[in-house]
SEVEX-857191 format. One record per residue (C-alpha): residue in three letters; x, y, z. Coordinates in nm, 2 decimals, decimal comma. Each point is the difference from the previous one (the first is absolute). Layout:
  rest      px      py      pz
   ala       X       Y       Z
...
REM end
This chain:
  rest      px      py      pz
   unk   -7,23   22,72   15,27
   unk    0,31    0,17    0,13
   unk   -0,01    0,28   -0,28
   unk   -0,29    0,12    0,10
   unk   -0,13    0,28    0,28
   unk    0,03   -0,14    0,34
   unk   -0,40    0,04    0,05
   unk   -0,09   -0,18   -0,28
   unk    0,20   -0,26    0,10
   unk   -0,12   -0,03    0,35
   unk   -0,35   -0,02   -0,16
   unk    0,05   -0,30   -0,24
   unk    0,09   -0,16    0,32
   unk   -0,32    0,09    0,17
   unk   -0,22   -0,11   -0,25
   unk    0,18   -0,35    0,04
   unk   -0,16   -0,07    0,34
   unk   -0,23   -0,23    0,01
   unk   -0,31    0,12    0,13
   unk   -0,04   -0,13    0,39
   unk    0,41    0,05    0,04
   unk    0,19    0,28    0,11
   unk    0,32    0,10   -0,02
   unk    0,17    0,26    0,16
   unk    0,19    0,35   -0,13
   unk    0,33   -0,17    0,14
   unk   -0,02   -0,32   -0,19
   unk   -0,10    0,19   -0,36
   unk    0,33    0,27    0,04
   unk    0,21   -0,34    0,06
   unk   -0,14   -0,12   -0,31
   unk    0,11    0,28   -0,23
   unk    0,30    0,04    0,16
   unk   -0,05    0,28    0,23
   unk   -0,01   -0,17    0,36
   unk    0,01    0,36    0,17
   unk   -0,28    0,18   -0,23
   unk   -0,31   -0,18    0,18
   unk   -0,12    0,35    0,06
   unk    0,04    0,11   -0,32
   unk   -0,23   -0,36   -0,10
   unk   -0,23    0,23    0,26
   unk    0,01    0,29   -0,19
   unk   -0,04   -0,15   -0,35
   unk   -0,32   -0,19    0,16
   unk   -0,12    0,35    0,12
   unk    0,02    0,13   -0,31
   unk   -0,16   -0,34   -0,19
   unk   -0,36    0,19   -0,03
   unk    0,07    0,21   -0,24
   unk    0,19   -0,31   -0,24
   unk   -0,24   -0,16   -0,28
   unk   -0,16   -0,34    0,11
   unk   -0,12   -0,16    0,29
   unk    0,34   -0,06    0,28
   unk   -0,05   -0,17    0,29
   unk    0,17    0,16    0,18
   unk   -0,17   -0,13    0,31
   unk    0,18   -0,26    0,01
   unk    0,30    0,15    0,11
   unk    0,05    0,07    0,37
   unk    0,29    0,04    0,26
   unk    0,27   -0,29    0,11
   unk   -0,26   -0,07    0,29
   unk   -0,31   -0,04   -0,17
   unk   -0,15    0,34    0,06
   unk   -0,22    0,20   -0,23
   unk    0,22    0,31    0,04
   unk   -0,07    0,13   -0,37
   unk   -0,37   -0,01    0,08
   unk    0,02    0,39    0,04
   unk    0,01    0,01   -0,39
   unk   -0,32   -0,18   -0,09
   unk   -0,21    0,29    0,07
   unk   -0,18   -0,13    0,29
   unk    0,14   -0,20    0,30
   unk   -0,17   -0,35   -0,02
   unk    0,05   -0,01   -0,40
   unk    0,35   -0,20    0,02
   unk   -0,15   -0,26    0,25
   unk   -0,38   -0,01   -0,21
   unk    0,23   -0,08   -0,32
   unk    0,23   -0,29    0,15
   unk   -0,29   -0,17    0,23
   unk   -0,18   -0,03   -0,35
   unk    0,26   -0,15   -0,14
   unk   -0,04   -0,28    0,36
   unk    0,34    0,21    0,17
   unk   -0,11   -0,02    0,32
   unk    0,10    0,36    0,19
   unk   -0,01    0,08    0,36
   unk    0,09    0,33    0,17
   unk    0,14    0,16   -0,36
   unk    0,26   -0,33   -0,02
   unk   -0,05   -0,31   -0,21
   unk   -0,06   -0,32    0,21
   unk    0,19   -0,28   -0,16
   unk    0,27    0,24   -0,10
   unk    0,27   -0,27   -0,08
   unk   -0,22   -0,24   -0,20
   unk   -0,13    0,25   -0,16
   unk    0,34    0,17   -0,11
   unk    0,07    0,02   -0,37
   unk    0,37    0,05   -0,06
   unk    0,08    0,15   -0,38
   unk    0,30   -0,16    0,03
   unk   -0,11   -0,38    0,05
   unk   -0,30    0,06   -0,20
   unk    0,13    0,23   -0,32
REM end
Protein backbone atom coordinates (compact mmCIF):
# COMPACT_ATOMS: atom_id res chain seq x y z
CA UNK A 1 0.00 0.00 0.00
CA UNK A 2 2.82 2.36 0.75
CA UNK A 3 3.82 2.81 -3.03
CA UNK A 4 0.90 4.22 -3.82
CA UNK A 5 -0.66 8.09 -3.83
CA UNK A 6 -1.52 9.06 -0.35
CA UNK A 7 -5.37 9.33 -1.40
CA UNK A 8 -5.68 6.22 -2.61
CA UNK A 9 -4.39 4.93 0.29
CA UNK A 10 -6.54 6.75 2.73
CA UNK A 11 -9.44 5.33 0.62
CA UNK A 12 -8.70 1.51 0.81
CA UNK A 13 -8.88 2.30 4.41
CA UNK A 14 -12.31 3.86 4.19
CA UNK A 15 -13.84 1.31 2.40
CA UNK A 16 -12.69 -1.08 5.41
CA UNK A 17 -15.19 0.34 7.82
CA UNK A 18 -17.68 -1.59 8.73
CA UNK A 19 -20.86 -0.03 8.09
CA UNK A 20 -22.44 1.35 11.58
CA UNK A 21 -18.55 2.26 12.82
CA UNK A 22 -16.67 5.21 12.43
CA UNK A 23 -13.47 6.14 12.55
CA UNK A 24 -11.97 9.33 12.66
CA UNK A 25 -9.40 11.43 10.09
CA UNK A 26 -6.76 11.17 13.14
CA UNK A 27 -6.83 7.46 13.53
CA UNK A 28 -6.65 6.58 9.44
CA UNK A 29 -3.28 9.21 9.07
CA UNK A 30 -1.78 7.13 12.18
CA UNK A 31 -2.47 4.17 10.23
CA UNK A 32 -0.50 5.00 7.12
CA UNK A 33 2.06 6.54 8.93
CA UNK A 34 1.30 10.14 8.75
CA UNK A 35 0.06 10.95 12.41
CA UNK A 36 0.14 14.84 11.57
CA UNK A 37 -1.81 14.62 7.98
CA UNK A 38 -5.38 14.14 9.45
CA UNK A 39 -6.29 17.11 7.49
CA UNK A 40 -4.93 16.06 4.55
CA UNK A 41 -7.28 12.46 5.39
CA UNK A 42 -9.92 15.65 5.20
CA UNK A 43 -8.94 16.80 2.13
CA UNK A 44 -8.60 13.46 0.22
CA UNK A 45 -12.33 12.70 1.66
CA UNK A 46 -13.39 16.09 0.12
CA UNK A 47 -12.21 15.24 -2.91
CA UNK A 48 -13.60 11.25 -2.68
CA UNK A 49 -16.70 12.35 -5.09
CA UNK A 50 -15.16 12.56 -7.98
CA UNK A 51 -13.09 8.74 -7.30
CA UNK A 52 -14.87 5.66 -9.08
CA UNK A 53 -17.10 3.53 -6.71
CA UNK A 54 -19.18 3.92 -3.86
CA UNK A 55 -16.78 5.49 -0.48
CA UNK A 56 -18.20 5.84 2.58
CA UNK A 57 -16.85 8.39 3.42
CA UNK A 58 -19.44 9.19 6.03
CA UNK A 59 -18.13 7.32 8.17
CA UNK A 60 -15.35 9.39 8.91
CA UNK A 61 -15.76 12.20 11.38
CA UNK A 62 -13.60 14.33 13.96
CA UNK A 63 -11.69 12.92 17.27
CA UNK A 64 -15.03 14.04 19.08
CA UNK A 65 -17.61 12.47 17.19
CA UNK A 66 -18.80 15.39 15.16
CA UNK A 67 -20.05 15.32 11.60
CA UNK A 68 -17.70 18.14 10.63
CA UNK A 69 -17.17 16.91 6.89
CA UNK A 70 -20.92 17.01 6.51
CA UNK A 71 -20.41 20.29 4.46
CA UNK A 72 -19.21 18.07 1.57
CA UNK A 73 -22.33 15.80 1.06
CA UNK A 74 -24.16 18.32 -0.78
CA UNK A 75 -26.76 19.02 1.65
CA UNK A 76 -26.48 19.39 5.48
CA UNK A 77 -28.43 16.42 7.02
CA UNK A 78 -26.97 13.93 4.26
CA UNK A 79 -23.90 12.69 6.55
CA UNK A 80 -26.29 12.11 9.62
CA UNK A 81 -29.43 10.47 7.04
CA UNK A 82 -26.45 7.97 5.80
CA UNK A 83 -24.97 6.80 9.37
CA UNK A 84 -28.59 6.72 11.27
CA UNK A 85 -29.47 4.17 8.37
CA UNK A 86 -26.70 2.37 8.96
CA UNK A 87 -28.41 2.36 13.24
CA UNK A 88 -25.39 5.21 14.14
CA UNK A 89 -27.27 7.05 16.36
CA UNK A 90 -26.38 11.09 15.88
CA UNK A 91 -27.40 13.90 18.02
CA UNK A 92 -26.51 17.60 17.50
CA UNK A 93 -24.03 16.75 14.30
CA UNK A 94 -21.97 14.19 16.84
CA UNK A 95 -22.22 10.48 17.08
CA UNK A 96 -23.68 9.20 20.34
CA UNK A 97 -21.81 6.21 21.44
CA UNK A 98 -18.66 7.62 19.97
CA UNK A 99 -16.25 5.17 21.82
CA UNK A 100 -18.04 1.91 21.17
CA UNK A 101 -18.63 2.82 18.02
CA UNK A 102 -14.90 3.71 17.20
CA UNK A 103 -13.21 1.64 14.54
CA UNK A 104 -9.38 1.94 14.78
CA UNK A 105 -7.48 0.77 11.28
CA UNK A 106 -4.84 -0.04 13.38
CA UNK A 107 -6.53 -2.80 15.71
CA UNK A 108 -8.77 -3.75 13.01
CA UNK A 109 -6.38 -3.78 9.65
Amino acid sequence: MTNKPFFERVYEVVRCIPPGRVTTYGAIARYLGAARSARMVGWALRHAFSHEGFLPAHRVVNRRGLLTGKHAFGFSDTMRRLLEQEGVEVKDDRVVHFERLFWDPAENL
